[in-house]
N, CA, C and O atoms as a Maestro MAE file, in Angstrom:
{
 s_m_m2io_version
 :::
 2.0.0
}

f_m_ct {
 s_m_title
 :::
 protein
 m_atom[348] {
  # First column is atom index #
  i_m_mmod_type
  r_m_x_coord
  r_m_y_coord
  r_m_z_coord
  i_m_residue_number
  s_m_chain_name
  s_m_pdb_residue_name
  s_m_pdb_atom_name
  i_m_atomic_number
  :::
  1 25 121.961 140.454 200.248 1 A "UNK " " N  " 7
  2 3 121.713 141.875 200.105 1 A "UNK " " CA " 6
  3 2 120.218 142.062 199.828 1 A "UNK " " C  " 6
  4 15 119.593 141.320 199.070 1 A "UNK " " O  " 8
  5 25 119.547 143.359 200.650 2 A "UNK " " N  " 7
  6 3 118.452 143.237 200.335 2 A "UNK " " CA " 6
  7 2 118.116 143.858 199.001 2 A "UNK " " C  " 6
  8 15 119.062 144.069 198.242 2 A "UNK " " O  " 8
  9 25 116.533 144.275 198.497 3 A "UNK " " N  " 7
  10 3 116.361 144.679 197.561 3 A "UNK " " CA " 6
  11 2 117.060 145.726 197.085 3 A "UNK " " C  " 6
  12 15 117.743 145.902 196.077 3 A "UNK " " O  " 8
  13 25 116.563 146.796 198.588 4 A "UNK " " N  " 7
  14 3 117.039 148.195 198.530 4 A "UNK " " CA " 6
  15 2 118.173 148.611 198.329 4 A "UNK " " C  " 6
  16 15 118.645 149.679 197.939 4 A "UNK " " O  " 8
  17 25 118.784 147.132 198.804 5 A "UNK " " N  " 7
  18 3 120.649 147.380 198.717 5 A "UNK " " CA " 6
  19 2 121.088 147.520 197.362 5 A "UNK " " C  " 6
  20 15 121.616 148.414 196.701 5 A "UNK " " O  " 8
  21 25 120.698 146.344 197.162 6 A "UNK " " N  " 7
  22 3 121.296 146.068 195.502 6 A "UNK " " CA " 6
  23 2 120.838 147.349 194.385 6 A "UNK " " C  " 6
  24 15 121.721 147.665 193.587 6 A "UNK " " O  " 8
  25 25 119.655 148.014 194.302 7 A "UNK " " N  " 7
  26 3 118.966 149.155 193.679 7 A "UNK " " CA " 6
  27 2 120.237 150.002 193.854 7 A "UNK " " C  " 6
  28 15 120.971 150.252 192.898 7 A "UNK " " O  " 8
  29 25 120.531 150.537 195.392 8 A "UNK " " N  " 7
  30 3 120.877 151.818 195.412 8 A "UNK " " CA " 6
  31 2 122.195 150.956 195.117 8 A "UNK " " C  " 6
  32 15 122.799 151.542 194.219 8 A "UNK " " O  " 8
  33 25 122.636 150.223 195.365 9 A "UNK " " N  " 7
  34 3 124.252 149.744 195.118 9 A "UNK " " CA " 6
  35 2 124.603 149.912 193.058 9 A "UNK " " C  " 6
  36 15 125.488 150.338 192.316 9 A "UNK " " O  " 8
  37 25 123.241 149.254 192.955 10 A "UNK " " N  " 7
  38 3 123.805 149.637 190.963 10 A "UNK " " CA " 6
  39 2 123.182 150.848 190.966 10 A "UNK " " C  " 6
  40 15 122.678 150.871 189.843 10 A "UNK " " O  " 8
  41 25 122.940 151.696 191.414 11 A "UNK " " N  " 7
  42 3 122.560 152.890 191.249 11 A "UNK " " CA " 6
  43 2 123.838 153.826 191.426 11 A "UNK " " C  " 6
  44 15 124.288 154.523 190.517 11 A "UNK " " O  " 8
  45 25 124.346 153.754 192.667 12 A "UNK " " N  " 7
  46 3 125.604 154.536 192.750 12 A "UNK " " CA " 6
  47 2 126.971 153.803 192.017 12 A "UNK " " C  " 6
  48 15 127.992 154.486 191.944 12 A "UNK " " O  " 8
  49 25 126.981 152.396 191.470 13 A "UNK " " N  " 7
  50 3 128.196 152.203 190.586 13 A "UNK " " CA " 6
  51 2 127.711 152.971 189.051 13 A "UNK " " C  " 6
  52 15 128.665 153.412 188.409 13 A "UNK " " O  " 8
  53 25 126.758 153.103 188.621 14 A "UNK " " N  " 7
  54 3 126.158 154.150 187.508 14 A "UNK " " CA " 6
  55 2 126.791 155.422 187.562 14 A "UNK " " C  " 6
  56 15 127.639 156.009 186.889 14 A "UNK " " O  " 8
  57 25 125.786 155.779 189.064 15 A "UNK " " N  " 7
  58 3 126.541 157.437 189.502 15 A "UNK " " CA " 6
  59 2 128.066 157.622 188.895 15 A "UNK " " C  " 6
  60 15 128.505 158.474 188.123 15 A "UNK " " O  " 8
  61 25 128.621 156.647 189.454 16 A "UNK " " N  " 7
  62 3 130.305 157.051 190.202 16 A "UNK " " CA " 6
  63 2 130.552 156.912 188.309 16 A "UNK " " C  " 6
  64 15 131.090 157.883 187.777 16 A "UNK " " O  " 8
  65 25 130.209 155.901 187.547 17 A "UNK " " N  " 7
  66 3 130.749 156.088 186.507 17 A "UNK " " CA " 6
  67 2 130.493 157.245 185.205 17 A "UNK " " C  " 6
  68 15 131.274 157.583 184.316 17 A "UNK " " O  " 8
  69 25 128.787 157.784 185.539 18 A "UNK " " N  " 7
  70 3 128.415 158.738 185.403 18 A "UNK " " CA " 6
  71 2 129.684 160.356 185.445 18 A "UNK " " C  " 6
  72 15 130.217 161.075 184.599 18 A "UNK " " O  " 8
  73 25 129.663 160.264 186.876 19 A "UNK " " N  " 7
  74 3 130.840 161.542 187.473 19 A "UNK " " CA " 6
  75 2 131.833 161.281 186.435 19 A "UNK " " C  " 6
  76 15 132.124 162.200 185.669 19 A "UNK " " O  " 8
  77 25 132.485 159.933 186.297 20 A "UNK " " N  " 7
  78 3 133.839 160.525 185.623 20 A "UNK " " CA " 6
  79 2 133.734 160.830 184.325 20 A "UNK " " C  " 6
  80 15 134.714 161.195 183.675 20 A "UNK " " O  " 8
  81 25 132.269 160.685 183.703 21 A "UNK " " N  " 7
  82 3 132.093 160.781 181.962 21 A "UNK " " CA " 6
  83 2 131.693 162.434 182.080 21 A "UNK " " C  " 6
  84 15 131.662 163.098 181.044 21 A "UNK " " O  " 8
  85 25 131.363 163.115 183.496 22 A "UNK " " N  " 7
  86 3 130.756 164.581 183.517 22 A "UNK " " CA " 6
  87 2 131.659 165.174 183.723 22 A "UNK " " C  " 6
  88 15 131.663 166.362 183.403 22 A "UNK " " O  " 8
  89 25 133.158 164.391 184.544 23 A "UNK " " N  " 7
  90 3 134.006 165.528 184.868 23 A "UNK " " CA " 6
  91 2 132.925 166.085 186.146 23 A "UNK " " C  " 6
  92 15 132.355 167.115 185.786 23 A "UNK " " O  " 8
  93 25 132.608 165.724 187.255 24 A "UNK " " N  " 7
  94 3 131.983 166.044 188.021 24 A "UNK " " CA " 6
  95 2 131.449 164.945 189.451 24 A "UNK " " C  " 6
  96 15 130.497 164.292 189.878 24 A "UNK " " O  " 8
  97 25 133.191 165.437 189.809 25 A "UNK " " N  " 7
  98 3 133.089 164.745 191.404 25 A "UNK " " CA " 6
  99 2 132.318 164.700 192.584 25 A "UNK " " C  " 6
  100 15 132.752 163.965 193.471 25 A "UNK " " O  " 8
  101 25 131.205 165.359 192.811 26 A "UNK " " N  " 7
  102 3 130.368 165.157 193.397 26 A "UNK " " CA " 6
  103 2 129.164 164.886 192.952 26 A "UNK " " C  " 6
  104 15 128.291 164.413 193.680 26 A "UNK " " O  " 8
  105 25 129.036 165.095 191.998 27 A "UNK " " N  " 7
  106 3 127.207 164.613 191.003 27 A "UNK " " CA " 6
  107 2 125.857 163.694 192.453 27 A "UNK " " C  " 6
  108 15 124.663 163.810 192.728 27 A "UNK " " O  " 8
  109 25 127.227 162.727 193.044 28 A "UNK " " N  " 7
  110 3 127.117 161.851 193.764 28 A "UNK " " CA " 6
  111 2 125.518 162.526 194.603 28 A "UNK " " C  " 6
  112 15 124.337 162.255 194.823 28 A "UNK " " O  " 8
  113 25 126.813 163.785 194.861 29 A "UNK " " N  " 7
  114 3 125.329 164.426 196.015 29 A "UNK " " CA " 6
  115 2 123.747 164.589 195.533 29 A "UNK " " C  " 6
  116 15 122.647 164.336 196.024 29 A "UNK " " O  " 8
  117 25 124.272 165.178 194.249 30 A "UNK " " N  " 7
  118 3 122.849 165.744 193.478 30 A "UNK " " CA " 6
  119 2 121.739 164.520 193.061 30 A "UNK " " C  " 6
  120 15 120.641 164.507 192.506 30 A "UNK " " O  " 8
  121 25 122.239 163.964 193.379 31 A "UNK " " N  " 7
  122 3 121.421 162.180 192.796 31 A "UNK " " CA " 6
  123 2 121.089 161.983 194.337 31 A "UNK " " C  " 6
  124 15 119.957 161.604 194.638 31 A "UNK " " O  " 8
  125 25 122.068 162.235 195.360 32 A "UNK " " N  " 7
  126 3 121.408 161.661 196.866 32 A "UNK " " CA " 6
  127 2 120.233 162.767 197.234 32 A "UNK " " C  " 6
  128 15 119.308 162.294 197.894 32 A "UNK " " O  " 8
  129 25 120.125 164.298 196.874 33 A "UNK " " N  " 7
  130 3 119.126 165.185 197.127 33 A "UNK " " CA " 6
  131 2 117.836 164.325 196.519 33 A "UNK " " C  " 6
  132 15 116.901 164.012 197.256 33 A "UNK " " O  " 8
  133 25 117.877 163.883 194.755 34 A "UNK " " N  " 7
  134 3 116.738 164.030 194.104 34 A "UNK " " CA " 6
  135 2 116.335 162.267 195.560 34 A "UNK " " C  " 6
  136 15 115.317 162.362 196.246 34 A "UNK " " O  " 8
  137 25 117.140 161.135 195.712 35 A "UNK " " N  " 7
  138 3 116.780 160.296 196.494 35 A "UNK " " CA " 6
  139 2 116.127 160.882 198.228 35 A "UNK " " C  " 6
  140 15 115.097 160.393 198.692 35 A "UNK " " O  " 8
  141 25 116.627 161.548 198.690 36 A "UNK " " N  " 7
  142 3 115.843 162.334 200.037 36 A "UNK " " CA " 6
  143 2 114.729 162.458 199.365 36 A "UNK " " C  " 6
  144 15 113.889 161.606 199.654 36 A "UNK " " O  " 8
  145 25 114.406 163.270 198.518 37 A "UNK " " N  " 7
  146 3 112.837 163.982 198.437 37 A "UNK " " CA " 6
  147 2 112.147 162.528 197.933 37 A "UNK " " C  " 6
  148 15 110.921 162.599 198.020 37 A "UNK " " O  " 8
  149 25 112.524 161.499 197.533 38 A "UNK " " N  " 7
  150 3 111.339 160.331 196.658 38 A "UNK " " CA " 6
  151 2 111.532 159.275 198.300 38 A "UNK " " C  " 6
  152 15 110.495 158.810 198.774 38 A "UNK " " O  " 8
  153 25 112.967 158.979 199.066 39 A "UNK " " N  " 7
  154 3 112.511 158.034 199.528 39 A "UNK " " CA " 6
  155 2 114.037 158.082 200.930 39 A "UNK " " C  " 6
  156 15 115.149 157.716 200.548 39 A "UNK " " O  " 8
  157 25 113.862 158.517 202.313 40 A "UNK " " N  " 7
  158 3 115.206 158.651 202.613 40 A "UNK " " CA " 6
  159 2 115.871 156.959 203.281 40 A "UNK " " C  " 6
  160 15 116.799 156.853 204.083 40 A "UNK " " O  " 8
  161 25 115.190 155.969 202.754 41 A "UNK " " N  " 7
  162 3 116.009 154.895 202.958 41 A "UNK " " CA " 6
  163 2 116.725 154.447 201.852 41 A "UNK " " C  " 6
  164 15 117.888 154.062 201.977 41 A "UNK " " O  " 8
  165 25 116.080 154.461 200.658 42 A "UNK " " N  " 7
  166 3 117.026 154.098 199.519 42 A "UNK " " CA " 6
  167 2 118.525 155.266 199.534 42 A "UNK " " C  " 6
  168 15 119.696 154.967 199.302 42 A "UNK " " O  " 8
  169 25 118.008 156.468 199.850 43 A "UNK " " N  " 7
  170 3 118.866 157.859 200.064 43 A "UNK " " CA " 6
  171 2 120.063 157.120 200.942 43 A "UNK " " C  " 6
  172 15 121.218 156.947 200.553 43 A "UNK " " O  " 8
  173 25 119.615 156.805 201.967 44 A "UNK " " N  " 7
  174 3 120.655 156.239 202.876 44 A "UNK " " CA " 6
  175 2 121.226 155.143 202.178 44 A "UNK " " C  " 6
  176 15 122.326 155.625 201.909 44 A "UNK " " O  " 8
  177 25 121.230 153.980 201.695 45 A "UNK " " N  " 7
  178 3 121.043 152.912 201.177 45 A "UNK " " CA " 6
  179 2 122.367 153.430 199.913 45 A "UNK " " C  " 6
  180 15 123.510 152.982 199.818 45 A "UNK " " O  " 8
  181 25 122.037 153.956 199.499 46 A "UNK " " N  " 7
  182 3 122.994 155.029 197.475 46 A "UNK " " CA " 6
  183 2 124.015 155.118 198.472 46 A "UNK " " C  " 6
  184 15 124.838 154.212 198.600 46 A "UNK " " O  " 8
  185 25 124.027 156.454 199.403 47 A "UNK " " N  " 7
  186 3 124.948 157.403 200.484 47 A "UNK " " CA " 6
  187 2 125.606 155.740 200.359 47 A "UNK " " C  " 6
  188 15 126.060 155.376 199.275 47 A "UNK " " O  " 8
  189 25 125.606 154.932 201.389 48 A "UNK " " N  " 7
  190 3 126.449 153.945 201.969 48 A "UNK " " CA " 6
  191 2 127.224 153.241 200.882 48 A "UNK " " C  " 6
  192 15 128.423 152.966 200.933 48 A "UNK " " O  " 8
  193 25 126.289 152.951 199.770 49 A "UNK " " N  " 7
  194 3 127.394 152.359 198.455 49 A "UNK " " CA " 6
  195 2 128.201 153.361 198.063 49 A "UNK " " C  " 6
  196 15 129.342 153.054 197.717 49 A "UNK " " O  " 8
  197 25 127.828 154.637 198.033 50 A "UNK " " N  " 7
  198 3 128.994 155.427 197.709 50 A "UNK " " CA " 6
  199 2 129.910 155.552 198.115 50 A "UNK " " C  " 6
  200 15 130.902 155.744 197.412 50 A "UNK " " O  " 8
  201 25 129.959 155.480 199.752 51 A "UNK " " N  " 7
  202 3 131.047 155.987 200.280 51 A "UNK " " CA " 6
  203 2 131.790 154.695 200.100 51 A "UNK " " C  " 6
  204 15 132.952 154.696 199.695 51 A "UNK " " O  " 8
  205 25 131.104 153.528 200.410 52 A "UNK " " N  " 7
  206 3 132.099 152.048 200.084 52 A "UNK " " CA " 6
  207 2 132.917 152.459 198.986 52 A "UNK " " C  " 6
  208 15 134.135 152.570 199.129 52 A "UNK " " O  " 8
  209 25 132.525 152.619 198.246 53 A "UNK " " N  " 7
  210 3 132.817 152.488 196.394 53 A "UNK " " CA " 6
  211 2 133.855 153.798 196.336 53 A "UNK " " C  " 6
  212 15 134.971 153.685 195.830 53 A "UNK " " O  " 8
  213 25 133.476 154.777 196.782 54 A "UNK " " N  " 7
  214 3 134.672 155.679 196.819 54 A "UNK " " CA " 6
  215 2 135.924 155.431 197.596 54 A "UNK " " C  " 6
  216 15 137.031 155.874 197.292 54 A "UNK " " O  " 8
  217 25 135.579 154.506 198.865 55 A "UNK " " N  " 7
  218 3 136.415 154.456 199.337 55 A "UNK " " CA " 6
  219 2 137.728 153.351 199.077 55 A "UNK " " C  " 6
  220 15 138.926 153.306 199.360 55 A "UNK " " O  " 8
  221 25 136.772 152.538 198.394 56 A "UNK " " N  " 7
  222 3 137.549 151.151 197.444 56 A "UNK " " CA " 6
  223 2 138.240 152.059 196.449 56 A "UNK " " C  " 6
  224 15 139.446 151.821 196.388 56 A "UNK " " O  " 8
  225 25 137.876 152.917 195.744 57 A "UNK " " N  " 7
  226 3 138.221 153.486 194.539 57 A "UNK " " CA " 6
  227 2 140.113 154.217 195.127 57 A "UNK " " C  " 6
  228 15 141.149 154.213 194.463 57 A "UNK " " O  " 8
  229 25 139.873 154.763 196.612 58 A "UNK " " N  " 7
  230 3 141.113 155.653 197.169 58 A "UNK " " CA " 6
  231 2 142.090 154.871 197.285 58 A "UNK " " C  " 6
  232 15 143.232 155.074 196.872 58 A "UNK " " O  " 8
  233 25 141.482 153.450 198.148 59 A "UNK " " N  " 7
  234 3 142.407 152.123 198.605 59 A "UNK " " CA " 6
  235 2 143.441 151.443 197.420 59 A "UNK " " C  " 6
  236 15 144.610 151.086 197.569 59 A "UNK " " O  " 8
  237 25 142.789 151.404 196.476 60 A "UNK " " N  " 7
  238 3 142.695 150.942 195.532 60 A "UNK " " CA " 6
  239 2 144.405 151.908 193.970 60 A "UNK " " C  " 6
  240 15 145.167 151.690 193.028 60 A "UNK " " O  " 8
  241 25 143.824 152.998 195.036 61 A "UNK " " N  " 7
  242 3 144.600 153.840 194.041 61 A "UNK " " CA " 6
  243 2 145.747 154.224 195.087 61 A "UNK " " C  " 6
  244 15 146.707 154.864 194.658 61 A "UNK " " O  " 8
  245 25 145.708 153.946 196.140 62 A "UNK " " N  " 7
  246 3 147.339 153.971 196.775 62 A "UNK " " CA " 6
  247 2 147.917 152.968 196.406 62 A "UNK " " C  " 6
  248 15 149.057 153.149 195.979 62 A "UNK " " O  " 8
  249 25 147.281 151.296 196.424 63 A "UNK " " N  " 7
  250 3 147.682 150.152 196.195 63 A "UNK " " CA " 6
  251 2 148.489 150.802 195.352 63 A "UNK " " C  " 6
  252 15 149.559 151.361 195.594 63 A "UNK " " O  " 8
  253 25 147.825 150.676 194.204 64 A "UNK " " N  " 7
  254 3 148.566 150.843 192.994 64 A "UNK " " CA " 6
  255 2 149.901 151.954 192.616 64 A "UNK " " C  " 6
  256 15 150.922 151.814 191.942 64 A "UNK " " O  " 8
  257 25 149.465 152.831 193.222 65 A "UNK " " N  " 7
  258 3 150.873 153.907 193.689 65 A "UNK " " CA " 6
  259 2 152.153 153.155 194.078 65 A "UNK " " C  " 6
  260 15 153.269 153.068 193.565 65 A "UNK " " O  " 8
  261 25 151.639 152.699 195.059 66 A "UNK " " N  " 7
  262 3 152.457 151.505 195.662 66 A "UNK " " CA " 6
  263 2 153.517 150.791 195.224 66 A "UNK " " C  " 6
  264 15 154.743 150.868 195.301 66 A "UNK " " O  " 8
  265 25 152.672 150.039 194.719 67 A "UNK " " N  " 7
  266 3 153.278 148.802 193.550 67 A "UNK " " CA " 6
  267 2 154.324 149.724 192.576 67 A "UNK " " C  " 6
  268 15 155.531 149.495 192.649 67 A "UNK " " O  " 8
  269 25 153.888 150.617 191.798 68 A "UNK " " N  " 7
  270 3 154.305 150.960 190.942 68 A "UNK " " CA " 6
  271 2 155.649 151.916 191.320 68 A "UNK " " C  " 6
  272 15 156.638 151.935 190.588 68 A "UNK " " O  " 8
  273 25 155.529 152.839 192.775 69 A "UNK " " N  " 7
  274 3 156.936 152.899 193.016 69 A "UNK " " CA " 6
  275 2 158.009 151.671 193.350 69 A "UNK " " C  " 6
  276 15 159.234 151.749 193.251 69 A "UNK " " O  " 8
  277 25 157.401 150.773 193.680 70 A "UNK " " N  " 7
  278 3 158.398 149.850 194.346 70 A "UNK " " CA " 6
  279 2 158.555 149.386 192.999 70 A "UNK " " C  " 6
  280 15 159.718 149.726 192.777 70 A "UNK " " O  " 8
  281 25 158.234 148.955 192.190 71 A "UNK " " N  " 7
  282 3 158.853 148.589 190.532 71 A "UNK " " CA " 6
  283 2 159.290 149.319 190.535 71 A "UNK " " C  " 6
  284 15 160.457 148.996 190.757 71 A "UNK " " O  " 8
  285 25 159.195 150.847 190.375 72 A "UNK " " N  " 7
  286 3 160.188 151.532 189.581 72 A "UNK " " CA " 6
  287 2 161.446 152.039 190.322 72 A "UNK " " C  " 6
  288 15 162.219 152.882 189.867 72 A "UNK " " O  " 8
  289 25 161.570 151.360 191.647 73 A "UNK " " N  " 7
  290 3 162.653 151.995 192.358 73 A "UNK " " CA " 6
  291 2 162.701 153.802 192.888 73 A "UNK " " C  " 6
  292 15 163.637 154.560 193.142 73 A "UNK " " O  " 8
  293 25 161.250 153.961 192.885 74 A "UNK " " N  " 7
  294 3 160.612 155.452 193.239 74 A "UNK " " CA " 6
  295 2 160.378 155.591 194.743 74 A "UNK " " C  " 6
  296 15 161.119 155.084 195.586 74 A "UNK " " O  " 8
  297 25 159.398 156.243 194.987 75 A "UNK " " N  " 7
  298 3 159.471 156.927 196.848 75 A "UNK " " CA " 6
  299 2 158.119 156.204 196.734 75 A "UNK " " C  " 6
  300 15 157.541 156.072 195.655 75 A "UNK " " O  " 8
  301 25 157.690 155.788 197.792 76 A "UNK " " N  " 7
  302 3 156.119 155.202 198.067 76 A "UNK " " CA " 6
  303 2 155.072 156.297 198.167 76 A "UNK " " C  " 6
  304 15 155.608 157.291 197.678 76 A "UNK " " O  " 8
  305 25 154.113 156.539 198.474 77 A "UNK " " N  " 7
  306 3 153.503 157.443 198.770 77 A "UNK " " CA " 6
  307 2 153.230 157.613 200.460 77 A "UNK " " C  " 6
  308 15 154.205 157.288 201.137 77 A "UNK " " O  " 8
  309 25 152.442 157.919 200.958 78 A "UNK " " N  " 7
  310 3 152.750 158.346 202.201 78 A "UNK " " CA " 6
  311 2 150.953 157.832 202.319 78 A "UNK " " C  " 6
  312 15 150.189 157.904 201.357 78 A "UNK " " O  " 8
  313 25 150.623 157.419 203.454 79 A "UNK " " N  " 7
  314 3 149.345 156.899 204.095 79 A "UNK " " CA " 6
  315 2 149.119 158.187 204.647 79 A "UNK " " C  " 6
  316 15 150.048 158.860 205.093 79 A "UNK " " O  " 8
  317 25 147.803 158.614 204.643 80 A "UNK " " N  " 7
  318 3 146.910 159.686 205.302 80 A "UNK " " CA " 6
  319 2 147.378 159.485 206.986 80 A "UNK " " C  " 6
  320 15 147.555 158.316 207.327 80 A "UNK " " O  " 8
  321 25 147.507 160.159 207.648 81 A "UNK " " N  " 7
  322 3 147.345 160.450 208.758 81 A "UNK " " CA " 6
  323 2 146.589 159.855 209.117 81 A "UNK " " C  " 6
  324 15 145.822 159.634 208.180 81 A "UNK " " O  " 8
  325 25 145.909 158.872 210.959 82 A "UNK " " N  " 7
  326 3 145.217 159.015 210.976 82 A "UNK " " CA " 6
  327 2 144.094 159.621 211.530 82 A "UNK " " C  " 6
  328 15 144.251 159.797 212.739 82 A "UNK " " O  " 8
  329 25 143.166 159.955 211.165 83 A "UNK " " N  " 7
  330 3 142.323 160.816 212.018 83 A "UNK " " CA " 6
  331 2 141.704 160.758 213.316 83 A "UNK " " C  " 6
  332 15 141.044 161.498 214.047 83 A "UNK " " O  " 8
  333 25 142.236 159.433 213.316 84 A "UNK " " N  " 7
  334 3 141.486 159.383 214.997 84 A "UNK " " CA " 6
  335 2 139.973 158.960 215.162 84 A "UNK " " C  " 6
  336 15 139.285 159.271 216.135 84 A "UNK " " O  " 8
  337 25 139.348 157.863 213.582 85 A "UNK " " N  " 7
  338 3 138.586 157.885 214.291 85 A "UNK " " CA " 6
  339 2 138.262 156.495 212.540 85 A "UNK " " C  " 6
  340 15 139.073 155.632 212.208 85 A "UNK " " O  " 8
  341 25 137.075 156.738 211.919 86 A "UNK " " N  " 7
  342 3 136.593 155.706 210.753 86 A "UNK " " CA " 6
  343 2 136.572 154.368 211.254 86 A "UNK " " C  " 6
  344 15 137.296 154.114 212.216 86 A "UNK " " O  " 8
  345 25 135.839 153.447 210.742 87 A "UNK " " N  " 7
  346 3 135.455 152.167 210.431 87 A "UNK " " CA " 6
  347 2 136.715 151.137 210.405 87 A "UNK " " C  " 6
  348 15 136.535 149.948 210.141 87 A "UNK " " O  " 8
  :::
 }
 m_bond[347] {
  # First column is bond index #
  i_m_from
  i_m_to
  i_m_order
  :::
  1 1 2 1
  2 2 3 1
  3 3 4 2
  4 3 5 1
  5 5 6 1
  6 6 7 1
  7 7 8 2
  8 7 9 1
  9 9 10 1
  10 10 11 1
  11 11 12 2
  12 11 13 1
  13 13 14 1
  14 14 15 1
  15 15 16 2
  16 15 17 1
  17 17 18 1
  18 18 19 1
  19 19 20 2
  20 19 21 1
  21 21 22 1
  22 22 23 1
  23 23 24 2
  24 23 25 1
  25 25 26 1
  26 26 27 1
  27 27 28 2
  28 27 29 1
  29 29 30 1
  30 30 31 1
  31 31 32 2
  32 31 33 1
  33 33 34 1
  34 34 35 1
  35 35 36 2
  36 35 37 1
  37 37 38 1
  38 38 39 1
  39 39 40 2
  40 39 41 1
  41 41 42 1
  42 42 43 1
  43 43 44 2
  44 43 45 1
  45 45 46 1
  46 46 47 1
  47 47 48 2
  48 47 49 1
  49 49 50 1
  50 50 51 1
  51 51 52 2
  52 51 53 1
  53 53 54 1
  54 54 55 1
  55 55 56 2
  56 55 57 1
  57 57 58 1
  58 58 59 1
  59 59 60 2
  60 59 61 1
  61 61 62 1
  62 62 63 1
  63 63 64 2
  64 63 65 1
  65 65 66 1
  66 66 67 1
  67 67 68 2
  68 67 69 1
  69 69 70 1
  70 70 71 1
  71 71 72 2
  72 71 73 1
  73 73 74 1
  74 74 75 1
  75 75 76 2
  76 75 77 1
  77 77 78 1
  78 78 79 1
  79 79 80 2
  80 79 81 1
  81 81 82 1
  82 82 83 1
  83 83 84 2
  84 83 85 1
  85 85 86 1
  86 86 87 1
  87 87 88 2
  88 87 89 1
  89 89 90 1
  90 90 91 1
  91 91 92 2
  92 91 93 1
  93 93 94 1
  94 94 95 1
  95 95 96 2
  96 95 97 1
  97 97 98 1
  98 98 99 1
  99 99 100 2
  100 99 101 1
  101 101 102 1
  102 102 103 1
  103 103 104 2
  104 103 105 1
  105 105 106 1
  106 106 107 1
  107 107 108 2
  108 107 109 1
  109 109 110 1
  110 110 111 1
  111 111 112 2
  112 111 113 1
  113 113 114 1
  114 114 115 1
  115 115 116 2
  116 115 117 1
  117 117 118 1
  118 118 119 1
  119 119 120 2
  120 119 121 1
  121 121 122 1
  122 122 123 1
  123 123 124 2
  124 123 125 1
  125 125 126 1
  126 126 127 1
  127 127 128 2
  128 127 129 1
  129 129 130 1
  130 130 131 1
  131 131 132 2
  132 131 133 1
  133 133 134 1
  134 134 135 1
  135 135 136 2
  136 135 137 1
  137 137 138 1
  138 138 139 1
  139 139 140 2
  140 139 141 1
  141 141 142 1
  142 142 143 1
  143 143 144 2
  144 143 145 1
  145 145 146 1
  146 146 147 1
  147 147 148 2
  148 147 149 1
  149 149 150 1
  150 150 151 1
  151 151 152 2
  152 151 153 1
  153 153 154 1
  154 154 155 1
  155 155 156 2
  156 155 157 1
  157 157 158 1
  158 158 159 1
  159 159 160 2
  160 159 161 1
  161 161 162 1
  162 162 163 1
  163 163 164 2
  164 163 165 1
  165 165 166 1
  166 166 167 1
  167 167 168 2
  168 167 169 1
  169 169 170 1
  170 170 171 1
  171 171 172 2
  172 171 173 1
  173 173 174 1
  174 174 175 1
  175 175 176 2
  176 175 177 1
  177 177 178 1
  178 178 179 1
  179 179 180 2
  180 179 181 1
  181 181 182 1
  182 182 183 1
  183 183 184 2
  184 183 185 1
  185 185 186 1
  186 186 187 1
  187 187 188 2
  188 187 189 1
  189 189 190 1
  190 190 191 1
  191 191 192 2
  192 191 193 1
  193 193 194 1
  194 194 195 1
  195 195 196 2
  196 195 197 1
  197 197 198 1
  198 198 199 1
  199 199 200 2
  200 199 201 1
  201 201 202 1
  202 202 203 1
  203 203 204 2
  204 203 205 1
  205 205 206 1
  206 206 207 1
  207 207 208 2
  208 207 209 1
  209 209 210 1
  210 210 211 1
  211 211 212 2
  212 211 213 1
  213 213 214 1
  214 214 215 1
  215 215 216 2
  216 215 217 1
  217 217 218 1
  218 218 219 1
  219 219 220 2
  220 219 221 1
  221 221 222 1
  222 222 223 1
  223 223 224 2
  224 223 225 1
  225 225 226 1
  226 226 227 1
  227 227 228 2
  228 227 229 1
  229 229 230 1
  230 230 231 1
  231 231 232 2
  232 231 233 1
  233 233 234 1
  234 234 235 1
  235 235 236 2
  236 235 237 1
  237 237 238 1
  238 238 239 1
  239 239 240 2
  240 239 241 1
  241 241 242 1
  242 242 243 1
  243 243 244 2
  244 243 245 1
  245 245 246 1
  246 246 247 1
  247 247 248 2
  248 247 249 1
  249 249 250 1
  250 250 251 1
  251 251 252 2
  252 251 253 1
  253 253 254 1
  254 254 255 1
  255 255 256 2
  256 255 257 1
  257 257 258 1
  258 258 259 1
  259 259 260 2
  260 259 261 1
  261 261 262 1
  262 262 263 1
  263 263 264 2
  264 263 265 1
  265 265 266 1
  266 266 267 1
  267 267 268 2
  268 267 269 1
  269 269 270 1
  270 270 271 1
  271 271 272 2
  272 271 273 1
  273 273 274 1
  274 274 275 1
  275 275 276 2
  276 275 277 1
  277 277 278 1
  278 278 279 1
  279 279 280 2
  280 279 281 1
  281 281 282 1
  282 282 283 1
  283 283 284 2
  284 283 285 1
  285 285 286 1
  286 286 287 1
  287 287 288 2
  288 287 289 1
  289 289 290 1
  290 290 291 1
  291 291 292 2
  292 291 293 1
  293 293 294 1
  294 294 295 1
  295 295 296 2
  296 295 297 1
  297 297 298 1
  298 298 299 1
  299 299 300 2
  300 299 301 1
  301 301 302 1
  302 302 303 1
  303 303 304 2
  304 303 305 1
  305 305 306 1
  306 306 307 1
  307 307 308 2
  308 307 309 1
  309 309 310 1
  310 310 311 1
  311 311 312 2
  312 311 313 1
  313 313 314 1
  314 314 315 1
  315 315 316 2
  316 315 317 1
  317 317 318 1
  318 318 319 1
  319 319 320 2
  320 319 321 1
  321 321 322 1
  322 322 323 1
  323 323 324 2
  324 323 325 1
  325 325 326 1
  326 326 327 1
  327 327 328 2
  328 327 329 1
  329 329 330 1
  330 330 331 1
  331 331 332 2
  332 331 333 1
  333 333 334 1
  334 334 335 1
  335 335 336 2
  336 335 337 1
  337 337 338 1
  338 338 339 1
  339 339 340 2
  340 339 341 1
  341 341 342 1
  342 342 343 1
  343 343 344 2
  344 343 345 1
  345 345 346 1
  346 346 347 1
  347 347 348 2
  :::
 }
}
């Protein structure tokens, strides 16, 4: 990972833990504005760990949905649709 990576990568695991101590699910953005105006590769660089990290955070929390109906003899949850398109 390069420099820039790793910066904006502990930068946005801060953010994301930041948001949940503000009660404020997007904060994310307001930290990627003040990054555009100082530098738009690190900007890009934050953006990309975030969306990883959020998106681990979603994966992460169906897993666990998951699991926890099938222990409890409950309904699973249901997978998003898909959109027709993502990574």
């Amino acid at each position: 990972m390069s420099f820039i990576q790793e910066l904006a990568d502990q930068l946005a695991k801060d953010v994301l833990e930041a948001q949940d101590e503000l009660g404020d699910d997007r904060f994310y953005e307001q930290v990627g504005k003040v990054l555009l105006a100082a530098s738009p590769t690190v900007q890009e660089a934050f953006m990309t760990s975030i969306r990883i990290r959020l998106a681990e955070r979603r994966g992460r929390d169906f897993l666990n949905r998951t699991l926890k109906a099938k222990r409890e003899g409950g309904k699973a949850p249901a997978a998003p649709r898909d959109p027709g398109g993502g990574h």
